[in-house]
N, C-alpha and C positions, 0 to 999 in steps of 0.2 A: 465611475462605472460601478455597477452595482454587481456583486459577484453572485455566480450561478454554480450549481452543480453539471459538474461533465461527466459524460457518461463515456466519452470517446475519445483519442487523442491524444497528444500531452498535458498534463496539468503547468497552466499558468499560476503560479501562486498569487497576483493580482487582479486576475479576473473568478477565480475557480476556489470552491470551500475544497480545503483538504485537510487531510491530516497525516502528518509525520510516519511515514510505516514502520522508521524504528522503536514508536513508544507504543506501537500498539502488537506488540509480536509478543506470543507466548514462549520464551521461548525455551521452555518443559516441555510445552508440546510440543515443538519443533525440534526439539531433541529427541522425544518419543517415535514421532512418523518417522524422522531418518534412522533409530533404529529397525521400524517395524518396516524400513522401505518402500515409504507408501512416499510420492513425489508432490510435491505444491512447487508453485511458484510465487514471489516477493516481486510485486511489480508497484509501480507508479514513484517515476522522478519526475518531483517537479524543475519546473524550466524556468 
């Protein structure tokens, strides 16, 4: 099967282009916003 990007739902890592969210996190800036108390969220496990 030919993998696609998803836009919704779980990431299948066999069907679905992803990428790893811990190699892509700054994480100086993510130290920055939790001082300045500004909130994000870290989402997408794949399955």
């Amino acid at each position: 099967m030919k993998r696609i990007f998803n836009t919704e739902g779980p990431i299948k890592t066999h069907n679905h282009y992803h990428i790893d969210p811990l190699t892509r996190l700054d994480w100086e800036e993510m130290q920055f916003l939790i001082a300045q108390e500004k909130y994000f969220v870290v989402q997408a496990k794949p399955i």
